[in-house]
C-alpha positions in Angstrom: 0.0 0.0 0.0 1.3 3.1 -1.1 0.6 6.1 1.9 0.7 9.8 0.6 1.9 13.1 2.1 3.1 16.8 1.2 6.1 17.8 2.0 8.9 20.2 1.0 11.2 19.6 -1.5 14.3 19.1 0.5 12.3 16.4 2.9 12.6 14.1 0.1 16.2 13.0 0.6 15.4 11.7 4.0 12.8 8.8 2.6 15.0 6.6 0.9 13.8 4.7 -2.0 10.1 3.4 -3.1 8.4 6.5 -3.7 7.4 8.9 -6.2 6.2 12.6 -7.0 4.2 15.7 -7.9 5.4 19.1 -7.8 2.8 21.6 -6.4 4.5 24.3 -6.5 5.8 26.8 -3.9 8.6 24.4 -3.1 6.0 21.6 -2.1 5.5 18.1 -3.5 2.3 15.5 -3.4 4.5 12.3 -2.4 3.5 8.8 -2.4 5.6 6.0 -0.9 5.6 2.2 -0.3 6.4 1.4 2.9 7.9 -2.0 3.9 7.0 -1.8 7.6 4.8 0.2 10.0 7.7 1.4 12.1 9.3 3.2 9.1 6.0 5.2 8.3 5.2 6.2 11.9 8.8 7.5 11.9 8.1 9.3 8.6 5.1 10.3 9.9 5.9 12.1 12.8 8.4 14.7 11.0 7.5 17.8 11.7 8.3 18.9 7.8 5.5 16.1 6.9 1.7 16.5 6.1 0.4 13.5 6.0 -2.7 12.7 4.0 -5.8 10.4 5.0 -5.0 6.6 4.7 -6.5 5.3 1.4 -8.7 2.7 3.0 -8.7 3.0 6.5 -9.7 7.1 6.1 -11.3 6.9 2.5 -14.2 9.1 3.6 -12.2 11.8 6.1 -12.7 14.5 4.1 -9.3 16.4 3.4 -8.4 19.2 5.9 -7.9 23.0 5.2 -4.3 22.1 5.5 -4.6 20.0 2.9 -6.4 21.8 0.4 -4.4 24.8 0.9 -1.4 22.9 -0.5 -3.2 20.6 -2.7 -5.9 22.9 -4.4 -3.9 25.0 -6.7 -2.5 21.5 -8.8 -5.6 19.5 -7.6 -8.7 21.6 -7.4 -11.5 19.1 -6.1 -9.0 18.9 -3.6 -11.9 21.6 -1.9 -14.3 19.5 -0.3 -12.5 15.9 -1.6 -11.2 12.9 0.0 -7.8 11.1 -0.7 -9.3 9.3 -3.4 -10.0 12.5 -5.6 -5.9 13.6 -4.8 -4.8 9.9 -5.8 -7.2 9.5 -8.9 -6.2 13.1 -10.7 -2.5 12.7 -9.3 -2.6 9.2 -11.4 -3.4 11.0 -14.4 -0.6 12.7 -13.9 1.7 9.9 -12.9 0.7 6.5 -13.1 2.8 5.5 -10.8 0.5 7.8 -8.1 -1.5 5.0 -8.1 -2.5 3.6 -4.9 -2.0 0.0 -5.2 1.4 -1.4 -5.4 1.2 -4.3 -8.3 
Protein backbone atom coordinates (compact mmCIF):
# COMPACT_ATOMS: atom_id res chain seq x y z
CA UNK A 1 0.00 0.00 0.00
CA UNK A 2 1.31 3.12 -1.12
CA UNK A 3 0.60 6.07 1.91
CA UNK A 4 0.69 9.76 0.61
CA UNK A 5 1.85 13.10 2.09
CA UNK A 6 3.08 16.84 1.20
CA UNK A 7 6.14 17.76 2.03
CA UNK A 8 8.87 20.23 0.98
CA UNK A 9 11.23 19.57 -1.54
CA UNK A 10 14.29 19.10 0.49
CA UNK A 11 12.28 16.42 2.87
CA UNK A 12 12.57 14.10 0.15
CA UNK A 13 16.25 12.98 0.57
CA UNK A 14 15.38 11.68 3.97
CA UNK A 15 12.83 8.79 2.63
CA UNK A 16 14.97 6.64 0.89
CA UNK A 17 13.82 4.70 -2.03
CA UNK A 18 10.12 3.42 -3.13
CA UNK A 19 8.42 6.54 -3.72
CA UNK A 20 7.41 8.95 -6.17
CA UNK A 21 6.19 12.61 -6.99
CA UNK A 22 4.23 15.72 -7.88
CA UNK A 23 5.41 19.11 -7.84
CA UNK A 24 2.76 21.61 -6.35
CA UNK A 25 4.51 24.29 -6.54
CA UNK A 26 5.82 26.83 -3.89
CA UNK A 27 8.62 24.40 -3.10
CA UNK A 28 5.99 21.63 -2.05
CA UNK A 29 5.51 18.12 -3.51
CA UNK A 30 2.32 15.55 -3.38
CA UNK A 31 4.51 12.31 -2.40
CA UNK A 32 3.46 8.77 -2.44
CA UNK A 33 5.61 5.99 -0.88
CA UNK A 34 5.64 2.18 -0.33
CA UNK A 35 6.42 1.45 2.89
CA UNK A 36 7.86 -1.96 3.95
CA UNK A 37 6.96 -1.76 7.59
CA UNK A 38 4.79 0.20 10.05
CA UNK A 39 7.65 1.44 12.05
CA UNK A 40 9.33 3.18 9.11
CA UNK A 41 6.00 5.18 8.30
CA UNK A 42 5.21 6.18 11.86
CA UNK A 43 8.77 7.48 11.92
CA UNK A 44 8.11 9.28 8.62
CA UNK A 45 5.11 10.30 9.91
CA UNK A 46 5.92 12.12 12.78
CA UNK A 47 8.43 14.69 11.04
CA UNK A 48 7.50 17.84 11.69
CA UNK A 49 8.33 18.87 7.80
CA UNK A 50 5.53 16.07 6.90
CA UNK A 51 1.72 16.48 6.11
CA UNK A 52 0.45 13.48 5.98
CA UNK A 53 -2.73 12.68 4.02
CA UNK A 54 -5.80 10.41 4.97
CA UNK A 55 -5.02 6.61 4.73
CA UNK A 56 -6.50 5.31 1.38
CA UNK A 57 -8.74 2.72 3.04
CA UNK A 58 -8.75 3.02 6.55
CA UNK A 59 -9.68 7.09 6.08
CA UNK A 60 -11.32 6.91 2.55
CA UNK A 61 -14.16 9.14 3.61
CA UNK A 62 -12.20 11.84 6.06
CA UNK A 63 -12.72 14.49 4.12
CA UNK A 64 -9.27 16.42 3.44
CA UNK A 65 -8.40 19.18 5.86
CA UNK A 66 -7.91 23.00 5.20
CA UNK A 67 -4.29 22.14 5.52
CA UNK A 68 -4.59 19.99 2.89
CA UNK A 69 -6.41 21.77 0.44
CA UNK A 70 -4.36 24.80 0.95
CA UNK A 71 -1.40 22.90 -0.45
CA UNK A 72 -3.16 20.62 -2.67
CA UNK A 73 -5.93 22.91 -4.42
CA UNK A 74 -3.93 24.96 -6.70
CA UNK A 75 -2.49 21.52 -8.78
CA UNK A 76 -5.63 19.50 -7.64
CA UNK A 77 -8.68 21.55 -7.35
CA UNK A 78 -11.51 19.07 -6.14
CA UNK A 79 -8.96 18.92 -3.61
CA UNK A 80 -11.87 21.61 -1.90
CA UNK A 81 -14.27 19.45 -0.31
CA UNK A 82 -12.49 15.93 -1.56
CA UNK A 83 -11.18 12.95 0.01
CA UNK A 84 -7.76 11.08 -0.69
CA UNK A 85 -9.34 9.31 -3.35
CA UNK A 86 -10.00 12.53 -5.58
CA UNK A 87 -5.88 13.62 -4.79
CA UNK A 88 -4.81 9.86 -5.80
CA UNK A 89 -7.20 9.49 -8.94
CA UNK A 90 -6.24 13.08 -10.67
CA UNK A 91 -2.50 12.74 -9.33
CA UNK A 92 -2.60 9.23 -11.41
CA UNK A 93 -3.37 10.99 -14.35
CA UNK A 94 -0.63 12.67 -13.90
CA UNK A 95 1.66 9.89 -12.88
CA UNK A 96 0.68 6.51 -13.05
CA UNK A 97 2.78 5.50 -10.79
CA UNK A 98 0.48 7.78 -8.06
CA UNK A 99 -1.49 4.98 -8.06
CA UNK A 100 -2.53 3.56 -4.90
CA UNK A 101 -2.03 -0.04 -5.21
CA UNK A 102 1.45 -1.41 -5.40
CA UNK A 103 1.19 -4.26 -8.33
Amino acid sequence: MKLFYVVDKETTQHIGTGWHSLDLGNNKLLVCIHWKDEAHEAAWASRPDVISLPHPIYEAAVPLTDEHVRHLSATFPQAVGGNIHSIIKEASKRDLRMRCYVL
